[in-house]
Jmol script that loads the backbone (N, CA, C; Angstrom):
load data "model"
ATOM      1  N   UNK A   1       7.551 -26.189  -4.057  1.00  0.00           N
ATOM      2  CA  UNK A   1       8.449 -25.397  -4.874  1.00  0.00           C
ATOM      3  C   UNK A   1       7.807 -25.182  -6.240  1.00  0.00           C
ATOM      4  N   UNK A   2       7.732 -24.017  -6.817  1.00  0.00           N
ATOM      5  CA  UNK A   2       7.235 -23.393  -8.031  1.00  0.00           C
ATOM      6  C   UNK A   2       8.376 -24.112  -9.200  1.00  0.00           C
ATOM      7  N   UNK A   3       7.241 -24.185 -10.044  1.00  0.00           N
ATOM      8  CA  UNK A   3       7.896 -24.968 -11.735  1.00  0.00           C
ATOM      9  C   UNK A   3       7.841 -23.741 -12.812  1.00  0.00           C
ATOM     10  N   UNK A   4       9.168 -23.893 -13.097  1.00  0.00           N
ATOM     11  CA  UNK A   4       8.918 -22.800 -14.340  1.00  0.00           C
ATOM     12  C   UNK A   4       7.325 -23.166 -15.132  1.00  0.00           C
ATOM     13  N   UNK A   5       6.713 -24.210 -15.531  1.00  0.00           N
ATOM     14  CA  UNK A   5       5.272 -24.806 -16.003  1.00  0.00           C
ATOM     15  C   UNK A   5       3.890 -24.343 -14.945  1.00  0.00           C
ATOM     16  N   UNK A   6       4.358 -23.464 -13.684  1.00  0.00           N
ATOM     17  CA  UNK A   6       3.429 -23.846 -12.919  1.00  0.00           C
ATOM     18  C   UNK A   6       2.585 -22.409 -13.448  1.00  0.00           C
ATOM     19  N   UNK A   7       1.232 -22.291 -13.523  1.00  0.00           N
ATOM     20  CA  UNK A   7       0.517 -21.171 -13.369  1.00  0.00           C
ATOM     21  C   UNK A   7       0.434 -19.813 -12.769  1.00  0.00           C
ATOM     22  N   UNK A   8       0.508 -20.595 -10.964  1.00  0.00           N
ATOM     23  CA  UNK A   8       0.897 -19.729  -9.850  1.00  0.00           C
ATOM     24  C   UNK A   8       1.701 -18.138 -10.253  1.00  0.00           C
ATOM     25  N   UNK A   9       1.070 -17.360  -9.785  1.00  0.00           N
ATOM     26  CA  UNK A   9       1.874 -16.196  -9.868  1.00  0.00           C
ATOM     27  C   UNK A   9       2.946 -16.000  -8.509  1.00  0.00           C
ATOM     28  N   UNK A  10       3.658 -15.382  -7.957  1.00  0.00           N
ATOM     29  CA  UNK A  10       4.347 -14.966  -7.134  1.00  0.00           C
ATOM     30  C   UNK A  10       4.928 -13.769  -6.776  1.00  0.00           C
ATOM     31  N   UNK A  11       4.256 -12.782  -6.090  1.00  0.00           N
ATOM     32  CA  UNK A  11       4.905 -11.690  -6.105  1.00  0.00           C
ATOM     33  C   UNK A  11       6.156 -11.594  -5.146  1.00  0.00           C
ATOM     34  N   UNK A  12       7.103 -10.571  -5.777  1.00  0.00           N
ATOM     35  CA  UNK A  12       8.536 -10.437  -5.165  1.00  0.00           C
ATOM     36  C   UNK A  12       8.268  -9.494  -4.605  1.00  0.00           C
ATOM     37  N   UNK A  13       9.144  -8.809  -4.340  1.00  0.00           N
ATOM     38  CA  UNK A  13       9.414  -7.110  -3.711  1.00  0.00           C
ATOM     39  C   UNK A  13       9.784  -6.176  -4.586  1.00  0.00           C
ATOM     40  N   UNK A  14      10.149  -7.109  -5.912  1.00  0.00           N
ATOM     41  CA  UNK A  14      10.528  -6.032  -7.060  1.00  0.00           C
ATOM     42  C   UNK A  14       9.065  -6.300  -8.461  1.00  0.00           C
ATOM     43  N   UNK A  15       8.504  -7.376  -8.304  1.00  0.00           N
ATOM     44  CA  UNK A  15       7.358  -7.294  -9.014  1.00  0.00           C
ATOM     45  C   UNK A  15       6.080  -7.579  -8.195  1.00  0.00           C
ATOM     46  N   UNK A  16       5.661  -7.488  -7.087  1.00  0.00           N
ATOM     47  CA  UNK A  16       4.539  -7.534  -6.586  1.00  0.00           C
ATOM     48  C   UNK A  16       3.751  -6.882  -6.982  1.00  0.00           C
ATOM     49  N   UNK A  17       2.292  -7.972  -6.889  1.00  0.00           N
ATOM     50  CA  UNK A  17       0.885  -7.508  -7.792  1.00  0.00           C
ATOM     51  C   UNK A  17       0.297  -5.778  -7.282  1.00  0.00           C
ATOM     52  N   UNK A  18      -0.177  -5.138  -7.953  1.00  0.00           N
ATOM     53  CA  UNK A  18      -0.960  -3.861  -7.850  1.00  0.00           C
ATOM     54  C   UNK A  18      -1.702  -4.072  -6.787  1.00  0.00           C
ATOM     55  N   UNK A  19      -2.348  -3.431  -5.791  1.00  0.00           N
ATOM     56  CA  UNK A  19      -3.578  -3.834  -4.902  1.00  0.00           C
ATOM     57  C   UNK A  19      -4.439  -2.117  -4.117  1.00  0.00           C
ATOM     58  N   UNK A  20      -5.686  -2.256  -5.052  1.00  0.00           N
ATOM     59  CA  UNK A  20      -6.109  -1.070  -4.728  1.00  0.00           C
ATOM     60  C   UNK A  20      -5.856  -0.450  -2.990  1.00  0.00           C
ATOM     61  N   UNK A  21      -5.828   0.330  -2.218  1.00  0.00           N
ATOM     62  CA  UNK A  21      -5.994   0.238  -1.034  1.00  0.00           C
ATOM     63  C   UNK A  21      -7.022   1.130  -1.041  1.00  0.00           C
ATOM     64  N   UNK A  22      -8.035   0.636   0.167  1.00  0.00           N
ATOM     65  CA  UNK A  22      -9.540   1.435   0.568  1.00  0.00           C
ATOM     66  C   UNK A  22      -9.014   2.758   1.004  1.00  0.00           C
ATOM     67  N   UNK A  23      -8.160   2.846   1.941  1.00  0.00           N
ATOM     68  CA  UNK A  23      -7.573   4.063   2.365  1.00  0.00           C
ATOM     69  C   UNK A  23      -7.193   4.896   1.373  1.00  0.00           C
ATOM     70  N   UNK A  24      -6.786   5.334   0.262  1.00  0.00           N
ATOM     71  CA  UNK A  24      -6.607   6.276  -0.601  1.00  0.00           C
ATOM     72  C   UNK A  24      -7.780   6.696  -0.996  1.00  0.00           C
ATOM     73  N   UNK A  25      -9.087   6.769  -0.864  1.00  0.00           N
ATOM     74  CA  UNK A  25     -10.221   6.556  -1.017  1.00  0.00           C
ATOM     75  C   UNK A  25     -10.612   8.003   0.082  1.00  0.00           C
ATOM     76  N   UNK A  26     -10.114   7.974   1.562  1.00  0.00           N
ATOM     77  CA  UNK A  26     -10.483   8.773   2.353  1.00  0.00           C
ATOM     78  C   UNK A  26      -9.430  10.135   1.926  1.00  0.00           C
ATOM     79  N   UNK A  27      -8.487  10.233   1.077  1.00  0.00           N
ATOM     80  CA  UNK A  27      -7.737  11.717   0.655  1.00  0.00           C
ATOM     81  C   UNK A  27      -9.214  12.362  -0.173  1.00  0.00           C
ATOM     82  N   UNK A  28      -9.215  13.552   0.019  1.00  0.00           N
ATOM     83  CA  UNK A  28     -10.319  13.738  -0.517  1.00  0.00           C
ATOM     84  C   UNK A  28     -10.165  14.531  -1.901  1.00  0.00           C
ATOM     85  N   UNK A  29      -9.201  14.464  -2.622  1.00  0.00           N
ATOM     86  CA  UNK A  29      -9.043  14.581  -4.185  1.00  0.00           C
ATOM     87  C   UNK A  29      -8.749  13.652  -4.678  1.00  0.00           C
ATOM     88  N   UNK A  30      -8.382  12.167  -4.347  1.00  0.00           N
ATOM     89  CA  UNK A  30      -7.921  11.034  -4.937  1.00  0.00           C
ATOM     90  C   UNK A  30      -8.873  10.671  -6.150  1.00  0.00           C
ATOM     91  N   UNK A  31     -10.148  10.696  -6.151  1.00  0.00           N
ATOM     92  CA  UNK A  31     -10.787  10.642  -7.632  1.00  0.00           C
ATOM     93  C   UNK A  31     -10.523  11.682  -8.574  1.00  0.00           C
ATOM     94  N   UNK A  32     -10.679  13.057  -8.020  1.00  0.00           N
ATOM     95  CA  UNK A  32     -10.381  13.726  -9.176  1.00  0.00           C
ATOM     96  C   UNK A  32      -9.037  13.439  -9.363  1.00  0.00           C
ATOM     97  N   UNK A  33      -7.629  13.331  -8.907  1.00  0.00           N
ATOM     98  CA  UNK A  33      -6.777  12.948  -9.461  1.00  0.00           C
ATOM     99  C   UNK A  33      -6.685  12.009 -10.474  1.00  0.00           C
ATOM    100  N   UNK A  34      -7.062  11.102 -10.231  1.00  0.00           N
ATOM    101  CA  UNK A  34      -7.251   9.986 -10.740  1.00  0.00           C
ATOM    102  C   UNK A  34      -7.770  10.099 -11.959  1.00  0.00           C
ATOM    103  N   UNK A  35      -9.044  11.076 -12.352  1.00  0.00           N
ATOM    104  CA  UNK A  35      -9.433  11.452 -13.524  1.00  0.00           C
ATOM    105  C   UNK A  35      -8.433  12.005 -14.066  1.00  0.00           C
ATOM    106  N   UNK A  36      -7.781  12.747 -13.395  1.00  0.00           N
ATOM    107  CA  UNK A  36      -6.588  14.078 -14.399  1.00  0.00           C
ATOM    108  C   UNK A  36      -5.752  12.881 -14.952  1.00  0.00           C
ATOM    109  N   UNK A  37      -5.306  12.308 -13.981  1.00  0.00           N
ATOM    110  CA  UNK A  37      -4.360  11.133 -14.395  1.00  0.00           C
ATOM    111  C   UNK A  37      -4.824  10.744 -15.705  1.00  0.00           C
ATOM    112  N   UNK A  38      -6.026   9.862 -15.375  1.00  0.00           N
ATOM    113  CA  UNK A  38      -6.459   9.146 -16.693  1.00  0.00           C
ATOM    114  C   UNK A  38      -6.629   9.932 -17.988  1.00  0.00           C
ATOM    115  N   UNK A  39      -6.680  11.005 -18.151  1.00  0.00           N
ATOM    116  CA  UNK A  39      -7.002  12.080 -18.991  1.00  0.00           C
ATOM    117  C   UNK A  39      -5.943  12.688 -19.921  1.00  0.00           C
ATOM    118  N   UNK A  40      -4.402  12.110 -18.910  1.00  0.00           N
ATOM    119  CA  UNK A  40      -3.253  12.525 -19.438  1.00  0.00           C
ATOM    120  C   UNK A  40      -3.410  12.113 -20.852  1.00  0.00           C
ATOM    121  N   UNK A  41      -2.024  12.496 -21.821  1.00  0.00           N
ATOM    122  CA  UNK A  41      -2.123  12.050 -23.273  1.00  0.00           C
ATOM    123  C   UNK A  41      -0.477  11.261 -22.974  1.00  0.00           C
ATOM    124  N   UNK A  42      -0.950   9.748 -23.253  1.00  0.00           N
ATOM    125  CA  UNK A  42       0.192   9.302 -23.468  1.00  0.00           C
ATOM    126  C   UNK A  42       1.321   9.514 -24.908  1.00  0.00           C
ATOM    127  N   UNK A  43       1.063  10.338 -26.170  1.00  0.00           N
ATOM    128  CA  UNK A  43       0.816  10.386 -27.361  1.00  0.00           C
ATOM    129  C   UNK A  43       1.608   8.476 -28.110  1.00  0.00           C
ATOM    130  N   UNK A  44       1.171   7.824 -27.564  1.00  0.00           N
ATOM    131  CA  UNK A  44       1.231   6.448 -28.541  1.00  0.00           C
ATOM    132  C   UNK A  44      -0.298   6.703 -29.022  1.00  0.00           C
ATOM    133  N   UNK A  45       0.038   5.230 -29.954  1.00  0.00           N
ATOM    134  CA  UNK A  45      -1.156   4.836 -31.001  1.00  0.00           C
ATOM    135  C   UNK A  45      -0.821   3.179 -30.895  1.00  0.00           C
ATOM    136  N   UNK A  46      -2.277   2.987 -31.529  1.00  0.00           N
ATOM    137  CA  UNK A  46      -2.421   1.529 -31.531  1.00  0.00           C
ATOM    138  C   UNK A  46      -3.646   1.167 -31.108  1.00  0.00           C
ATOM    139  N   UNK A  47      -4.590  -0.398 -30.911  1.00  0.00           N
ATOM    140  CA  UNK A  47      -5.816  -0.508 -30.977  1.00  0.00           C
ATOM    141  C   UNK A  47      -6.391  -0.303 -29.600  1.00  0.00           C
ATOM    142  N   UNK A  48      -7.455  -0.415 -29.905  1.00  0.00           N
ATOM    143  CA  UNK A  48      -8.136   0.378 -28.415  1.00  0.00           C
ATOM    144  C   UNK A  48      -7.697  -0.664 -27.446  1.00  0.00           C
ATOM    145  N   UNK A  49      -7.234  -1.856 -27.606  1.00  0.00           N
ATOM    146  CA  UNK A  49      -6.906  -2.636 -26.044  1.00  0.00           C
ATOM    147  C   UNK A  49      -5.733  -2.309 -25.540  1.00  0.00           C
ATOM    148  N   UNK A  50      -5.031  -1.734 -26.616  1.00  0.00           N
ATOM    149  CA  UNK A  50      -3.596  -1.537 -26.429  1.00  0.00           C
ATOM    150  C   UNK A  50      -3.700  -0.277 -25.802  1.00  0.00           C
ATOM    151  N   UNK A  51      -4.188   0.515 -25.827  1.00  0.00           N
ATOM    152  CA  UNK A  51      -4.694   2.118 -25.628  1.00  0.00           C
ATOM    153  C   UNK A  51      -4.759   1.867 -24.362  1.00  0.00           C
ATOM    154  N   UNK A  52      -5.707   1.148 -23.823  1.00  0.00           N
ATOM    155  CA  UNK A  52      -6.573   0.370 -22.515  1.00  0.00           C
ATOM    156  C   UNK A  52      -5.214   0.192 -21.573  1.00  0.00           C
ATOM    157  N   UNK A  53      -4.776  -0.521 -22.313  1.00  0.00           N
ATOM    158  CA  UNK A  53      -3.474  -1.664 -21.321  1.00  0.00           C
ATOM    159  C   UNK A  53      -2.457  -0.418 -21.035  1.00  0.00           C
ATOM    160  N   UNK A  54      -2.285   0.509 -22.027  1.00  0.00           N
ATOM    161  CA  UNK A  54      -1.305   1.566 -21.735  1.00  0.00           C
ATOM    162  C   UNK A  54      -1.533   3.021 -20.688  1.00  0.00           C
ATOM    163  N   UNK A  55      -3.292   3.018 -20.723  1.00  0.00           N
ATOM    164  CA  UNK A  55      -3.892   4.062 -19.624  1.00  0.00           C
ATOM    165  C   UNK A  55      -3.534   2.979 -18.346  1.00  0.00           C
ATOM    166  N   UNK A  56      -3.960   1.631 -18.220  1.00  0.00           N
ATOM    167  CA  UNK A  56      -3.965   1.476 -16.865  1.00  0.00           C
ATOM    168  C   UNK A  56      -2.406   1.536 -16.391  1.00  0.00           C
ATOM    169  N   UNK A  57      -1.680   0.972 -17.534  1.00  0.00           N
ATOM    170  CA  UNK A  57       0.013   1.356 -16.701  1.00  0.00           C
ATOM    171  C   UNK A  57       0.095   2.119 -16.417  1.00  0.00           C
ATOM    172  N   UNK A  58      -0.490   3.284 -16.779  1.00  0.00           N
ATOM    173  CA  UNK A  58      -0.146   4.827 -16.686  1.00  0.00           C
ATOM    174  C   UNK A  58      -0.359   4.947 -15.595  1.00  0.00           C
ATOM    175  N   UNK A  59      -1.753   4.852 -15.524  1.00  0.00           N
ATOM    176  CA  UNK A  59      -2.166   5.154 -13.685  1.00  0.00           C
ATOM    177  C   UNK A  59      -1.778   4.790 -12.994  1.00  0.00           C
ATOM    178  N   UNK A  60      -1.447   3.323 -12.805  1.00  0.00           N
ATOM    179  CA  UNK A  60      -0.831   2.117 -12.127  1.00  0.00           C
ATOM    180  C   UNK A  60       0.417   3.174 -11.697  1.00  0.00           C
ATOM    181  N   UNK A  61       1.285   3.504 -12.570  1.00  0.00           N
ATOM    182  CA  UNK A  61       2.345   4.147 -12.420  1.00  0.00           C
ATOM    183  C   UNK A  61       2.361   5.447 -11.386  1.00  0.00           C
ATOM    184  N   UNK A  62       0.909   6.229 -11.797  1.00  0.00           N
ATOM    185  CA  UNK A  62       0.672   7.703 -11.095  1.00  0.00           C
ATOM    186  C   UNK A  62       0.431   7.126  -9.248  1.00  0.00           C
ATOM    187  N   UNK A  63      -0.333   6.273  -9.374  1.00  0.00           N
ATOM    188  CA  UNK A  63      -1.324   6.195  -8.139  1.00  0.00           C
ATOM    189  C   UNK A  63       0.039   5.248  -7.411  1.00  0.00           C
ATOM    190  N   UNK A  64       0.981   4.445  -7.672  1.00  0.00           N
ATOM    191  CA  UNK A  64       2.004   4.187  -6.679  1.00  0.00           C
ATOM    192  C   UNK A  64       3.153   5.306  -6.188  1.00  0.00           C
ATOM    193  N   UNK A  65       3.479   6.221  -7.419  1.00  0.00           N
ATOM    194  CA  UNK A  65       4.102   7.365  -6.569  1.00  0.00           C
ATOM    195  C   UNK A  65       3.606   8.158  -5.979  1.00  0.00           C
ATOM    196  N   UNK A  66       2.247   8.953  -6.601  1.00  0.00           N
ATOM    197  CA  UNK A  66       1.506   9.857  -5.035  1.00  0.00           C
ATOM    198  C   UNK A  66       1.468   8.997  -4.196  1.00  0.00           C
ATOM    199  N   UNK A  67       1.030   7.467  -4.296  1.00  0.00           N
ATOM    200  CA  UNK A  67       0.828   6.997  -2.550  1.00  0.00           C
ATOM    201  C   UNK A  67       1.895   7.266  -2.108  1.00  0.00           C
ATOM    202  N   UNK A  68       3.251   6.930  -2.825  1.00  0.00           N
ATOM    203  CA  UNK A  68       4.682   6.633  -1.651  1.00  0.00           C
ATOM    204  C   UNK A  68       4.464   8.489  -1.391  1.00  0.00           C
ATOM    205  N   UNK A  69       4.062   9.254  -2.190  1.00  0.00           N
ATOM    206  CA  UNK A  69       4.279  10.943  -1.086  1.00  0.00           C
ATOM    207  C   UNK A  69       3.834  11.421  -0.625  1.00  0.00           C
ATOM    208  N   UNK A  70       2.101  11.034  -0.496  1.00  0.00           N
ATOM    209  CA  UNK A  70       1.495  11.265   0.088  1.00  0.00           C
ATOM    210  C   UNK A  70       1.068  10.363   1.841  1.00  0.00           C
ATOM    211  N   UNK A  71       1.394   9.120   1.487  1.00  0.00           N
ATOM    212  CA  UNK A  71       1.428   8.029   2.722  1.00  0.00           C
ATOM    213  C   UNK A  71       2.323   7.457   3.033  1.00  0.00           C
ATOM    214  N   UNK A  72       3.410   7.433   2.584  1.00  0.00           N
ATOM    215  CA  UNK A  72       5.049   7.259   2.648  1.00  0.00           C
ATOM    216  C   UNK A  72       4.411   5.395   2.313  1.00  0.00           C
ATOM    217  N   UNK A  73       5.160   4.583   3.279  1.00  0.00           N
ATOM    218  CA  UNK A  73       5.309   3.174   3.388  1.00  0.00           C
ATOM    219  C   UNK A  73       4.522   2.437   4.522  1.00  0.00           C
ATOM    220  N   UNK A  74       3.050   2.607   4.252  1.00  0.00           N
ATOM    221  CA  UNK A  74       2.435   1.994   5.741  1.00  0.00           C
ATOM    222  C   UNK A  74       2.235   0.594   5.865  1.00  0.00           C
ATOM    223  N   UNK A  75       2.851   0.007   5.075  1.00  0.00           N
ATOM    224  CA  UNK A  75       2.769  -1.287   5.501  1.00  0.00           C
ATOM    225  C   UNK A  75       4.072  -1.052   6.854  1.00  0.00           C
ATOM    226  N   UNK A  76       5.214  -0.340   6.099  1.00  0.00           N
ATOM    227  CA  UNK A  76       6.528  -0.771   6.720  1.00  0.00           C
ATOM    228  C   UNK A  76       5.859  -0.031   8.822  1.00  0.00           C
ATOM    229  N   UNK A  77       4.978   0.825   8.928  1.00  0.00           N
ATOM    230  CA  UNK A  77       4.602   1.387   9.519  1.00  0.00           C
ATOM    231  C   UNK A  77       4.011   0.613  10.397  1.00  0.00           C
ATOM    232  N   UNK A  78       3.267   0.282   9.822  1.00  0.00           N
ATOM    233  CA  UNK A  78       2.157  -0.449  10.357  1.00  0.00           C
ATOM    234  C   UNK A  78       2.907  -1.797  11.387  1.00  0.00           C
ATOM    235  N   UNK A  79       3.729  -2.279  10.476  1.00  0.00           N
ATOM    236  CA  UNK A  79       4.649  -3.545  11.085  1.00  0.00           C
ATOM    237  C   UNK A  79       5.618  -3.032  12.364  1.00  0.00           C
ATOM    238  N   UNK A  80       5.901  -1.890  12.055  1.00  0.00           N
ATOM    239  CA  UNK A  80       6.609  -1.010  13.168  1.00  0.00           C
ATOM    240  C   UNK A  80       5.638  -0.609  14.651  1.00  0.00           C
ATOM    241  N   UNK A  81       4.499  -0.486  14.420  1.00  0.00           N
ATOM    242  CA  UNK A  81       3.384  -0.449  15.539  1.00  0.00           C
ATOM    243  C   UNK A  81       3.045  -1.594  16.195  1.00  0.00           C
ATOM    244  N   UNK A  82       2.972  -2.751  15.430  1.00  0.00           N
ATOM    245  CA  UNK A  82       2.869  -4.376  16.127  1.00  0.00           C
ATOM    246  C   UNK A  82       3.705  -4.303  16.304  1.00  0.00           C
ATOM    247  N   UNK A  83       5.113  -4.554  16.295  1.00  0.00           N
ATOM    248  CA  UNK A  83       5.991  -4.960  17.413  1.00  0.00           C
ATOM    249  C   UNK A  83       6.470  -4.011  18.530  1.00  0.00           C
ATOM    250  N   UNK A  84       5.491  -2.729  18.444  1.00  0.00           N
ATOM    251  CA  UNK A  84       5.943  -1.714  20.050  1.00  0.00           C
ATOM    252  C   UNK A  84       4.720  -2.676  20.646  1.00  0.00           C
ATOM    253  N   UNK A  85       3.749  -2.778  20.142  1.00  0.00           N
ATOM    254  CA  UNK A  85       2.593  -3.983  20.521  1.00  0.00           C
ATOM    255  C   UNK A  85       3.021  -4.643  21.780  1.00  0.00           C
ATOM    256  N   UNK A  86       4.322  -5.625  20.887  1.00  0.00           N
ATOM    257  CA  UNK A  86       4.283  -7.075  20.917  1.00  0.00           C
ATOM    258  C   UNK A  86       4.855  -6.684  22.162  1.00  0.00           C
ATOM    259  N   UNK A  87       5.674  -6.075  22.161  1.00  0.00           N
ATOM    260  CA  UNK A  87       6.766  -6.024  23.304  1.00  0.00           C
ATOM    261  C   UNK A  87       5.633  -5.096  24.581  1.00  0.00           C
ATOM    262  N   UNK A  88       5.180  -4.127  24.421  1.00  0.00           N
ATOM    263  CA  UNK A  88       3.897  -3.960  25.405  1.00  0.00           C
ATOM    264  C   UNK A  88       3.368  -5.315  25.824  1.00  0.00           C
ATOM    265  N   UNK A  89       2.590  -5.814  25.360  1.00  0.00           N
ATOM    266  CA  UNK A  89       2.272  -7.117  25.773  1.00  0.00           C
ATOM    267  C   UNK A  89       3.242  -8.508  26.690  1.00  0.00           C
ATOM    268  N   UNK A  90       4.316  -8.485  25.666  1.00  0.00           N
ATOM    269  CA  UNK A  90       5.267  -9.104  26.925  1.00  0.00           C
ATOM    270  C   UNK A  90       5.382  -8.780  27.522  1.00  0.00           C
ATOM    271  N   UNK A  91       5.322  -7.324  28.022  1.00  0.00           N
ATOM    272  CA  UNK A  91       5.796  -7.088  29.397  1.00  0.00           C
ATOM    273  C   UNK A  91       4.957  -7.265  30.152  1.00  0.00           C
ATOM    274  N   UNK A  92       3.463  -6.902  29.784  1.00  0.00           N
ATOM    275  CA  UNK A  92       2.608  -7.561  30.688  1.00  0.00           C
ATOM    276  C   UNK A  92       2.410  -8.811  31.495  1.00  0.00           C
ATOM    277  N   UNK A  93       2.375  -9.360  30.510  1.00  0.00           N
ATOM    278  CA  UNK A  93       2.575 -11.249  30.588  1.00  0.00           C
ATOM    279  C   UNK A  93       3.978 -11.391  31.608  1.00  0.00           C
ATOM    280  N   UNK A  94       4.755 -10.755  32.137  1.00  0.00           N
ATOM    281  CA  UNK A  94       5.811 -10.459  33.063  1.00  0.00           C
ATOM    282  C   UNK A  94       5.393  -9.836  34.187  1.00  0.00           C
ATOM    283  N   UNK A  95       4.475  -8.992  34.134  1.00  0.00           N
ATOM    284  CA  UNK A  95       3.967  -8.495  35.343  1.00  0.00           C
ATOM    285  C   UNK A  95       4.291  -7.034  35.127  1.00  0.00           C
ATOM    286  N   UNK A  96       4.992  -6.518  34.040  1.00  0.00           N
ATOM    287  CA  UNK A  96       5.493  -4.863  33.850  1.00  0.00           C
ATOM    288  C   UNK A  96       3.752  -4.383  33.763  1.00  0.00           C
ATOM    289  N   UNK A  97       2.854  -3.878  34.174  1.00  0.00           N
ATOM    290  CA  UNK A  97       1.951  -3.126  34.001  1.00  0.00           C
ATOM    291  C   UNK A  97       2.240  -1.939  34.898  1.00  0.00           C
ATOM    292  N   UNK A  98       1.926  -0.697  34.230  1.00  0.00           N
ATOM    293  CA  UNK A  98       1.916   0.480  34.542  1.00  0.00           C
ATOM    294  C   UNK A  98       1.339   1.491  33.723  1.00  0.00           C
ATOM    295  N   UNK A  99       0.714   2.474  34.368  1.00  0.00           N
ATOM    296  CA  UNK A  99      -0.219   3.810  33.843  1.00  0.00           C
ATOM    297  C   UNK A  99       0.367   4.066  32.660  1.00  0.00           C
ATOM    298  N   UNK A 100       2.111   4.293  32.697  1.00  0.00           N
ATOM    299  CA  UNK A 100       2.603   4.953  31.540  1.00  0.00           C
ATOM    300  C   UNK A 100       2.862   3.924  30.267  1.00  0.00           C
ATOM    301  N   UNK A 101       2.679   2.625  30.538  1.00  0.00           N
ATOM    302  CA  UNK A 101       2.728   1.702  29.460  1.00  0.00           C
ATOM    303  C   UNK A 101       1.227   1.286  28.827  1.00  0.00           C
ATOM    304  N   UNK A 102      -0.070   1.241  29.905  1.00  0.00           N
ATOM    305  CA  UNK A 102      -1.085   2.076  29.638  1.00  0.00           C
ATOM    306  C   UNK A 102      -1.249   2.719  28.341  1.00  0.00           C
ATOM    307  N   UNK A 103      -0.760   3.923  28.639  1.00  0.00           N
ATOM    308  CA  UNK A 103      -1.428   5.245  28.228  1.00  0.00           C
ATOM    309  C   UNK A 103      -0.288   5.135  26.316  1.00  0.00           C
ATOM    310  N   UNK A 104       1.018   4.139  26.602  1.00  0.00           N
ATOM    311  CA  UNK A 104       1.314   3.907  25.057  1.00  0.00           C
ATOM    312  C   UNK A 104       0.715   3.282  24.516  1.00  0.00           C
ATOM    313  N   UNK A 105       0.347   2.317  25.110  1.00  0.00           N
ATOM    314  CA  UNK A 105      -0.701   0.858  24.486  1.00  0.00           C
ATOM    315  C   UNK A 105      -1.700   2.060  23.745  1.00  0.00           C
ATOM    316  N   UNK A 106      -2.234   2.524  24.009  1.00  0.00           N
ATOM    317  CA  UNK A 106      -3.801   3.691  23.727  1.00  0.00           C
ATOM    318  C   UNK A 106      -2.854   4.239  22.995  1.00  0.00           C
ATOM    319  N   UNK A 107      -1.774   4.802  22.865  1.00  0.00           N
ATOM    320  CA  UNK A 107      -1.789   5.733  21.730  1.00  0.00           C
ATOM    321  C   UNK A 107      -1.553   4.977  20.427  1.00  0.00           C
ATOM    322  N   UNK A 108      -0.949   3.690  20.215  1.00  0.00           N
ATOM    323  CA  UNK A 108      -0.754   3.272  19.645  1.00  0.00           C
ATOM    324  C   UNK A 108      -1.739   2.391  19.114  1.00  0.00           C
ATOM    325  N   UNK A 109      -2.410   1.889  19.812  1.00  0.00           N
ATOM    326  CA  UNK A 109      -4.051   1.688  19.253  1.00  0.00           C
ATOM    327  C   UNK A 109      -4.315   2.684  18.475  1.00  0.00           C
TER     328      UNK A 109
END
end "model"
wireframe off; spacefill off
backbone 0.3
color backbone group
């Protein structure tokens, strides 16, 4: 159990850490966006770290809403594909094999 004293970070569902994903990488304007982004004018002032700390929120900010409209929620997706999986697989392990359960297994691969 976490101590208010403890170091440890913990992400929630309402503050979980930033995490680049490789896949935004294959849209093929995501850098130049990313420049426009960074390029915006926040019009604050203050010292250049503060400047710093306020571009990356910025982006931070840009690059989680294009993902949610451009890729919707693929984690939630992704978790939705393992368990048509899981249940393919049990049925195997039961003896359900057939062409047409087959040919979902493959699409879903």
């Amino acid at each position: 159990m976490a101590h208010n004293n403890d170091w440890t970070i913990q992400g929630t569902p309402k503050n979980k850490p930033f995490r680049f994903e490789k896949f935004w990488l294959t849209y093929a304007k995501f850098i130049q966006k990313t420049e426009q982004w960074w390029k915006e004018p926040l019009g604050i002032r203050g010292t250049k770290m503060y400047l710093l700390q306020a571009k990356l929120k910025h982006i931070k900010s840009r690059i989680k809403f294009w993902n949610h409209e451009v890729f919707g929620n693929v984690f939630k997706e992704q978790k939705k594909l393992e368990e048509k999986m899981e249940q393919i697989h049990e049925g195997w392990n039961q003896g359900n094999i057939d062409q047409e359960t087959m040919n979902r297994e493959q699409k879903l691969m």
